[in-house]
SERO-4910 file (N, C-alpha, C, O; in steps of 0.05 Angstrom, whole numbers):
BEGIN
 pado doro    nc1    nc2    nc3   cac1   cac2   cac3    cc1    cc2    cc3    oc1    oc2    oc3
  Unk    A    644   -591   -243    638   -563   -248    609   -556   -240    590   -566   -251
  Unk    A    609   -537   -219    586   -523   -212    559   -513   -240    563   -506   -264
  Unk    A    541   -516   -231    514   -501   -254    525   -474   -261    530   -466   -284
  Unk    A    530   -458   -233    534   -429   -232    568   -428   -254    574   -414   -274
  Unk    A    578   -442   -243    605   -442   -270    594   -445   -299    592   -427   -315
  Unk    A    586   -474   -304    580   -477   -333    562   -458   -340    562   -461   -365
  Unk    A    540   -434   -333    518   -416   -332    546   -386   -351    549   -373   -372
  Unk    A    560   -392   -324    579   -367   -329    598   -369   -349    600   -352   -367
  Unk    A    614   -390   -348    620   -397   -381    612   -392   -410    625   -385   -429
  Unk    A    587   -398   -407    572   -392   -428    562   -366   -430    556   -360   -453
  Unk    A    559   -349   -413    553   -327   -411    587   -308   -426    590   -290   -443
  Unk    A    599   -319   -416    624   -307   -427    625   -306   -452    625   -284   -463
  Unk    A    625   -329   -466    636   -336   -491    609   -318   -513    616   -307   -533
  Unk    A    587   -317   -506    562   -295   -514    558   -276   -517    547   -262   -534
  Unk    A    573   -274   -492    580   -233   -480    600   -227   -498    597   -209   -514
  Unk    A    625   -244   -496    650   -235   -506    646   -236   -537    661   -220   -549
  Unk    A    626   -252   -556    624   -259   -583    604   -235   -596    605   -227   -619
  Unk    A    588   -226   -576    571   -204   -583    580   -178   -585    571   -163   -602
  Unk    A    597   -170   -568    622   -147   -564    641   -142   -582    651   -120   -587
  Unk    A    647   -173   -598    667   -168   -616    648   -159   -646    657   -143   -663
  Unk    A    621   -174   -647    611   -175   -673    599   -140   -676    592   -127   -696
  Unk    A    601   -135   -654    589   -101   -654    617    -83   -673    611    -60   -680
  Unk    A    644    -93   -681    662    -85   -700    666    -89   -726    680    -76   -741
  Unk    A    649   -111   -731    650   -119   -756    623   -116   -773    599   -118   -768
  Unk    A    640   -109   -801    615    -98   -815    601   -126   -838    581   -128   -853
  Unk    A    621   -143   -832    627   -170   -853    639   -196   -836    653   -194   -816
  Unk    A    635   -211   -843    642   -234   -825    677   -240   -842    683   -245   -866
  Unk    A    694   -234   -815    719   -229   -841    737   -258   -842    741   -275   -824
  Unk    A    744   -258   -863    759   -285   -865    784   -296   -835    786   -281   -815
  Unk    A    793   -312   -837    806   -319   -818    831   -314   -825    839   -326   -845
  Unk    A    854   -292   -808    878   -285   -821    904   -314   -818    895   -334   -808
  Unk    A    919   -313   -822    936   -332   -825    951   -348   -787    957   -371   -779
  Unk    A    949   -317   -775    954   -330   -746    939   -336   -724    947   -341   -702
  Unk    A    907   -335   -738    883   -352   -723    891   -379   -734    895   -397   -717
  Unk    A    893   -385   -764    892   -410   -774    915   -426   -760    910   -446   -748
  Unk    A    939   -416   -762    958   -428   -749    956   -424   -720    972   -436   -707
  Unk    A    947   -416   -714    939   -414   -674    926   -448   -671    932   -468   -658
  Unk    A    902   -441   -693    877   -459   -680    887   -493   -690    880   -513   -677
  Unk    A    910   -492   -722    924   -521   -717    944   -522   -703    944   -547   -698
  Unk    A    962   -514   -692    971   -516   -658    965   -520   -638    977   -518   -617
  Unk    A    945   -527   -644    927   -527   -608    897   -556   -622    883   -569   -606
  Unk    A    897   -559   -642    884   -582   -657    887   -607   -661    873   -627   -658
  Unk    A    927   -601   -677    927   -621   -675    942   -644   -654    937   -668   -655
  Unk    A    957   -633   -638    965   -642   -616    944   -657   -598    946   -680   -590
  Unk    A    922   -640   -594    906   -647   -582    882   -674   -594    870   -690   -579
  Unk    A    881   -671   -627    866   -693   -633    890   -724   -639    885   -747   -634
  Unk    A    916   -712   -649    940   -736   -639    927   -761   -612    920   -784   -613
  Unk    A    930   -740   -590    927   -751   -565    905   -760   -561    905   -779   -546
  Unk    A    883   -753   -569    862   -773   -573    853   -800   -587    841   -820   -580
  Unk    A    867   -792   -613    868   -814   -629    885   -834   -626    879   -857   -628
  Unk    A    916   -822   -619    935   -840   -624    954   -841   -597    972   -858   -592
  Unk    A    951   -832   -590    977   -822   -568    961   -815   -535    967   -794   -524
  Unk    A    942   -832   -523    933   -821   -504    947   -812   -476    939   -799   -457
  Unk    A    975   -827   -483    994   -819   -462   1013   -791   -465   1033   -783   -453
  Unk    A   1006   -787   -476   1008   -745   -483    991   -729   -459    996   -706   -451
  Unk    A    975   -743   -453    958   -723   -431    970   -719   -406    972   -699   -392
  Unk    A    985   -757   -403   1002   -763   -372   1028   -740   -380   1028   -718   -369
  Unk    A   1042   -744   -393   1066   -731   -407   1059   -699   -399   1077   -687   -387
  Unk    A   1049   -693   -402   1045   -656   -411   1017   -638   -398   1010   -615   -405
  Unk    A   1002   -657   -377    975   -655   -370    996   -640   -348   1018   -646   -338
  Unk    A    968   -608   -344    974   -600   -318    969   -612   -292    948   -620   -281
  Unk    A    997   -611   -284    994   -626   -264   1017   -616   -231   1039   -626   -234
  Unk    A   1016   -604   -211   1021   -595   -191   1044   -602   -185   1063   -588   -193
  Unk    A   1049   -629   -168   1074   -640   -176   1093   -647   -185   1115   -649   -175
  Unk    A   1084   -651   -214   1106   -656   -227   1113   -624   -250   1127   -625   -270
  Unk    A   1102   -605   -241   1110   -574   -240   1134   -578   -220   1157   -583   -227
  Unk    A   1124   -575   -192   1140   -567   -176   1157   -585   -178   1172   -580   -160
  Unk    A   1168   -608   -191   1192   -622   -188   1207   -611   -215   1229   -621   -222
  Unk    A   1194   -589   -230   1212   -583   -251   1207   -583   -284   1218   -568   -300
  Unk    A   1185   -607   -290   1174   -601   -309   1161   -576   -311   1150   -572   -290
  Unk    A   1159   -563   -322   1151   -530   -327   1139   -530   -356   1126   -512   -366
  Unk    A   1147   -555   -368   1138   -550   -399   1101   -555   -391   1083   -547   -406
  Unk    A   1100   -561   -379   1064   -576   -374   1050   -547   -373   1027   -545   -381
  Unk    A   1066   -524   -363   1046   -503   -362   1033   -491   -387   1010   -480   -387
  Unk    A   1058   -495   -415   1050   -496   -437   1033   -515   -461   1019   -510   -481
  Unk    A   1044   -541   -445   1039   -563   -463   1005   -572   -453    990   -588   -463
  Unk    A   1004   -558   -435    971   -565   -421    959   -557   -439    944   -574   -450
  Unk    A    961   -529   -450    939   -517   -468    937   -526   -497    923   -515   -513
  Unk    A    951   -547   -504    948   -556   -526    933   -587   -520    926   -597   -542
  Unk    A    927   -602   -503    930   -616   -502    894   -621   -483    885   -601   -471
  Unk    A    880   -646   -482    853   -643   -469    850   -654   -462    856   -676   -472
  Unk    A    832   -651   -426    831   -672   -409    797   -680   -412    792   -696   -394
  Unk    A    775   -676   -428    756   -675   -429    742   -694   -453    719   -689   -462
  Unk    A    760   -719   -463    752   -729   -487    746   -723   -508    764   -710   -520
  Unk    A    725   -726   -521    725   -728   -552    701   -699   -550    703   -682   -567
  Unk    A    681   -697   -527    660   -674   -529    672   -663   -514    653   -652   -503
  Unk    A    698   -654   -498    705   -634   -490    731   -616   -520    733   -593   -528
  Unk    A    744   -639   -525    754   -632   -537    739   -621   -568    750   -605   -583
  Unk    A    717   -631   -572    704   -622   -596    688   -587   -592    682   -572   -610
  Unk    A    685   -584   -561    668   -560   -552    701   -544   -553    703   -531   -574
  Unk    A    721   -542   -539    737   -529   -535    750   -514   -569    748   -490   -576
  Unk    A    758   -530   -580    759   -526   -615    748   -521   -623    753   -519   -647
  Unk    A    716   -515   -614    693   -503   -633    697   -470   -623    696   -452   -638
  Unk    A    701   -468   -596    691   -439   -579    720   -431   -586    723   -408   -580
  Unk    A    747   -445   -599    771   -425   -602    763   -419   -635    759   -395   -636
  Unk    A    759   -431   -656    745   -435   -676    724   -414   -681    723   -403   -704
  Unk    A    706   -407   -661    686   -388   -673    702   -359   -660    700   -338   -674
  Unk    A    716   -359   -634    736   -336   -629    747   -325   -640    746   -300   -640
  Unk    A    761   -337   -654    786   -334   -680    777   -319   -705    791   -303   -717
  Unk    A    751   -328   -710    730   -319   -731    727   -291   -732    734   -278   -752
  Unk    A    711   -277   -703    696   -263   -694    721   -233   -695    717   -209   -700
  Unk    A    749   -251   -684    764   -225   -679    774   -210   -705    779   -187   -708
  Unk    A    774   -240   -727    774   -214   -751    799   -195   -755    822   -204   -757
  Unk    A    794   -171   -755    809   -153   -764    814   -130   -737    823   -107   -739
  Unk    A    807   -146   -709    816   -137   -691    842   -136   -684    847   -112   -683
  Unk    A    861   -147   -679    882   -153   -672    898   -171   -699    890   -188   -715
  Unk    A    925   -158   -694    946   -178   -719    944   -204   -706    930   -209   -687
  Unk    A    960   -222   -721    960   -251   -714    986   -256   -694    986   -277   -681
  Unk    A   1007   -236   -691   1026   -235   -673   1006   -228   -639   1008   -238   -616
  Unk    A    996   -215   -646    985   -217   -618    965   -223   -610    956   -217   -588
  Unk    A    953   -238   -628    931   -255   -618    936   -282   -607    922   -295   -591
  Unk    A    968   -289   -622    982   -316   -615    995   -309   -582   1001   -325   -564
  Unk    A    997   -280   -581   1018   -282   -561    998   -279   -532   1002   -285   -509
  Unk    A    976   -266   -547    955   -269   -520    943   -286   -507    935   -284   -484
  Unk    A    941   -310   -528    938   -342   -516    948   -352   -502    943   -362   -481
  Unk    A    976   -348   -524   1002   -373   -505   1001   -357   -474    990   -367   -454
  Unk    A   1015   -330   -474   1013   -313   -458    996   -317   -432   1002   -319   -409
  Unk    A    973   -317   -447    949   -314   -426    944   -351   -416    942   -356   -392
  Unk    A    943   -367   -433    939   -385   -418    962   -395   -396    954   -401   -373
  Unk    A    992   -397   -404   1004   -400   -388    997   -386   -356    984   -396   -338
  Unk    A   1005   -369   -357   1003   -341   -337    964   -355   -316    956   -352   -293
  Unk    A    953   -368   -336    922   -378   -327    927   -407   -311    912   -416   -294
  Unk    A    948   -418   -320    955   -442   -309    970   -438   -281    961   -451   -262
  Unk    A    984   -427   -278   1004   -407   -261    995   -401   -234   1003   -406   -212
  Unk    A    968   -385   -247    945   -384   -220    929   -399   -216    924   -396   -192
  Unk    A    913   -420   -225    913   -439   -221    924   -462   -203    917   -476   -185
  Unk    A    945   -459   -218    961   -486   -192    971   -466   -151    980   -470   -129
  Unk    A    961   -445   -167    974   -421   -136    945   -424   -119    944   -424    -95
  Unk    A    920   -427   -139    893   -418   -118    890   -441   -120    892   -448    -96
  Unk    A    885   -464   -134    865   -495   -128    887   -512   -132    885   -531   -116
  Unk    A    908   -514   -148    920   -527   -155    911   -554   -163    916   -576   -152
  Unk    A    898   -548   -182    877   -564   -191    894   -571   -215    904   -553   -228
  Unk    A    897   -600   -223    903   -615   -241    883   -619   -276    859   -624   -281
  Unk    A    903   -614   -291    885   -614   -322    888   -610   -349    911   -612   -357
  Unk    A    870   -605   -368    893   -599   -384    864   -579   -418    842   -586   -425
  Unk    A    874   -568   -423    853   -562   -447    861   -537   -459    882   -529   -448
  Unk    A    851   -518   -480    850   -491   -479    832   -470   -483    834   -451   -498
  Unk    A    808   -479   -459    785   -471   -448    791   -441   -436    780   -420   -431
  Unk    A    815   -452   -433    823   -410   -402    837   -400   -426    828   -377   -431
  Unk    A    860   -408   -447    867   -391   -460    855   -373   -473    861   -349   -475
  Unk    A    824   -392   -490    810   -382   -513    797   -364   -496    794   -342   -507
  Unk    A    784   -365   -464    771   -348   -453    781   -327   -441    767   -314   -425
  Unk    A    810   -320   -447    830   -301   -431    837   -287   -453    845   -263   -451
  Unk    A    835   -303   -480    831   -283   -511    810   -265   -512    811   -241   -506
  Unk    A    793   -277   -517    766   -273   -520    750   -243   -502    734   -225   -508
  Unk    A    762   -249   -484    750   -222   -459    778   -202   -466    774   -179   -458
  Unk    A    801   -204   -478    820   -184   -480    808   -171   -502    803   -147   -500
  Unk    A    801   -187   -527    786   -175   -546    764   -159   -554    759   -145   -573
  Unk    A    749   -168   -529    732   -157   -521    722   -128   -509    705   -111   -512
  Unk    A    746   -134   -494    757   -103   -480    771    -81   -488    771    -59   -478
  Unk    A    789    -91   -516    789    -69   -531    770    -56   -548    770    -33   -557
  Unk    A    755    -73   -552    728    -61   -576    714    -43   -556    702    -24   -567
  Unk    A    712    -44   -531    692    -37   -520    700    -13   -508    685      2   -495
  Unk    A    730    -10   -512    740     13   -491    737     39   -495    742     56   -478
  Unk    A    725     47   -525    727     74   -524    712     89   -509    692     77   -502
  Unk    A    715    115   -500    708    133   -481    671    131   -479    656    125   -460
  Unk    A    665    137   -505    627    124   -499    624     98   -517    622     98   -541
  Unk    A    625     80   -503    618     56   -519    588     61   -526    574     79   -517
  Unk    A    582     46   -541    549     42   -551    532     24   -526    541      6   -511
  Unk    A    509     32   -526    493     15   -516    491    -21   -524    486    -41   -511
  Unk    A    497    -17   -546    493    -50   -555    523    -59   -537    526    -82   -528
  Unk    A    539    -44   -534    567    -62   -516    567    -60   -491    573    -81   -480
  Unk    A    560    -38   -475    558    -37   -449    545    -67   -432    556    -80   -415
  Unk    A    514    -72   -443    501    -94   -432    516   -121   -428    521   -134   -408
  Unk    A    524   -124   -457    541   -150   -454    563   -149   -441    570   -169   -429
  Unk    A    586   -118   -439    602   -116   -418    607   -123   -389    626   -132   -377
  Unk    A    578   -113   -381    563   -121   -357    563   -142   -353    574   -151   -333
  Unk    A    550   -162   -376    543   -182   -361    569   -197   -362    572   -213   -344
  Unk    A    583   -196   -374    612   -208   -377    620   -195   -351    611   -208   -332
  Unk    A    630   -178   -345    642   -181   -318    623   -193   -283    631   -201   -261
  Unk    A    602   -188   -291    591   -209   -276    589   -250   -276    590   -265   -256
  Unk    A    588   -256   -298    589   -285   -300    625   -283   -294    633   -299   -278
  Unk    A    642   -269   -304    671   -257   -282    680   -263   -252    700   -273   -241
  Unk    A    657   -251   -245    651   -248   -214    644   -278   -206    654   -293   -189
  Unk    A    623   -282   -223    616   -316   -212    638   -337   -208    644   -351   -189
  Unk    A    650   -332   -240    671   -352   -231    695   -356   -219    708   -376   -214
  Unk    A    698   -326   -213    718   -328   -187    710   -327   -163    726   -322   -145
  Unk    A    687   -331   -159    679   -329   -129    670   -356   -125    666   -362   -102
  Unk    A    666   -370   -140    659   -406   -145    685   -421   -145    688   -445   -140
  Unk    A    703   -403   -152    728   -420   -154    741   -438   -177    757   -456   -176
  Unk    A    728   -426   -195    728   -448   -227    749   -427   -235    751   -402   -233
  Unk    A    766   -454   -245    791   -453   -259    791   -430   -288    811   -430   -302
  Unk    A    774   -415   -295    769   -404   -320    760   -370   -308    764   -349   -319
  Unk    A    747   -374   -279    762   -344   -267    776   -333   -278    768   -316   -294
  Unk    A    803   -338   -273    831   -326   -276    838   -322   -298    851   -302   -305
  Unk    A    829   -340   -312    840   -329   -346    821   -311   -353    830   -292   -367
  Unk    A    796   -310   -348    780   -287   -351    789   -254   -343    792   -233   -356
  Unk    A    792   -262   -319    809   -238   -306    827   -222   -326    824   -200   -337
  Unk    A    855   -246   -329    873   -233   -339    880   -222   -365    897   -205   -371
  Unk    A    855   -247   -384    838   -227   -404    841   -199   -411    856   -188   -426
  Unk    A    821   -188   -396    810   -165   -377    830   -142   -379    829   -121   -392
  Unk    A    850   -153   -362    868   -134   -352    891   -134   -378    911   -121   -376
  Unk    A    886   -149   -402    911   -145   -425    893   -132   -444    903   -118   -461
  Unk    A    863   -137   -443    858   -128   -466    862    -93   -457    871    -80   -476
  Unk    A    855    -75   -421    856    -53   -426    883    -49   -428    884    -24   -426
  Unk    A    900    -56   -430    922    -55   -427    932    -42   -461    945    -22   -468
  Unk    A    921    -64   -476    928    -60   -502    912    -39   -516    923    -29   -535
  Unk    A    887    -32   -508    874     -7   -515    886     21   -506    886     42   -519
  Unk    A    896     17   -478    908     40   -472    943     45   -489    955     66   -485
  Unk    A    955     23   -506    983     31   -510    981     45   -524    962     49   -539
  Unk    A   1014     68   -520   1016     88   -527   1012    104   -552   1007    128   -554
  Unk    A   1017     85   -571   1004     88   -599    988     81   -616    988     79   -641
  Unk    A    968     75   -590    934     72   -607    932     49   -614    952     35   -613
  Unk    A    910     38   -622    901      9   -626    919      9   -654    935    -10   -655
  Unk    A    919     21   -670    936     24   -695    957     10   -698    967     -2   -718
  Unk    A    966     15   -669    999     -4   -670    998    -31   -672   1017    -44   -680
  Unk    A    971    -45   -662    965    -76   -663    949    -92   -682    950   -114   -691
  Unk    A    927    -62   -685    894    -76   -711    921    -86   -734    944    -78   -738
  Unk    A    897   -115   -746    915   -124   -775    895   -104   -791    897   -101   -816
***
């Protein structure tokens, strides 16, 4: 991974954490389908570290054995980590403090469905632009994260405290799809669900828990 990637990564997860905290008046508890999001995607993933390291071969994204038909890998990737014990400890921290942040943004039905959703759909393009082999849920949490983002920020005059970070989030955006890092795309499509879900037809109302 490029400087300019890991730079923009981090820029995301800052931008996108600062955007959301501009909603909250209280640091709000964690509702029931963050908690169950974040052990779905925990413990599978610390299983396979501890006990089961052949879970990664099994269910690791992987190009080939997609195109021969396994299809479960597109899902089973995002639970699962190709990055050891400090990738996997950074990835569960940055879904972990996400999960936190969104609060009372979104119900837990669609916060779950924007993950699975979004990371799949992130894997998808992935194997279409690099077809790059792997496995974590680095693009899900960051394809959450910027959707969430984008609804807080959408109304007609956002505040100054959201615009900046908006900015710079769609620029470290720009970086990483023009670098070619696999976390582009889930950024993107992020992006394009969170306006999606700000614009439905009956108001954020129909989704805020």
């Amino acid at each position: 991974m490029s400087v300019v990637a890991v730079v923009a990564i981090w820029v995301t997860y800052l931008t996108g954490w600062t955007v959301l905290r501009q909603s909250l008046t209280r640091l709000p508890r964690p509702r029931w389908g963050a908690v169950l999001l974040w052990c779905v995607v925990a413990v599978p993933s610390l299983v396979q570290l501890l006990w089961a390291p052949e879970l990664l071969e099994w269910g690791g994204r992987d190009a080939s054995a997609i195109a021969s038909g396994e299809w479960w890998r597109l899902a089973t990737s995002i639970v699962l980590q190709d990055g050891g014990w400090f990738g996997t400890v950074f990835n569960l921290s940055m879904l972990a403090v996400t999960l936190l942040l969104i609060g009372d943004v979104c119900r837990g039905l669609t916060c779950v469905s924007v993950f699975l959703v979004g990371g799949v759909l992130a894997n998808v393009l992935t194997l279409w632009t690099t077809g790059q082999s792997g496995a974590g849920n680095s693009m899900a949490t960051m394809c959450l994260l910027a959707a969430m983002a984008v609804t807080v920020a959408w109304p007609r005059r956002p505040a100054r405290e959201v615009l900046v970070p908006c900015a710079l989030l769609v620029v470290a955006t720009l970086s990483l799809v023009v670098t070619g890092d696999e976390h582009g795309p889930a950024v993107v499509l992020g992006i394009v669900a969170g306006a999606a879900l700000a614009r439905w037809p009956s108001g954020k109302t129909a989704w805020r828990g």
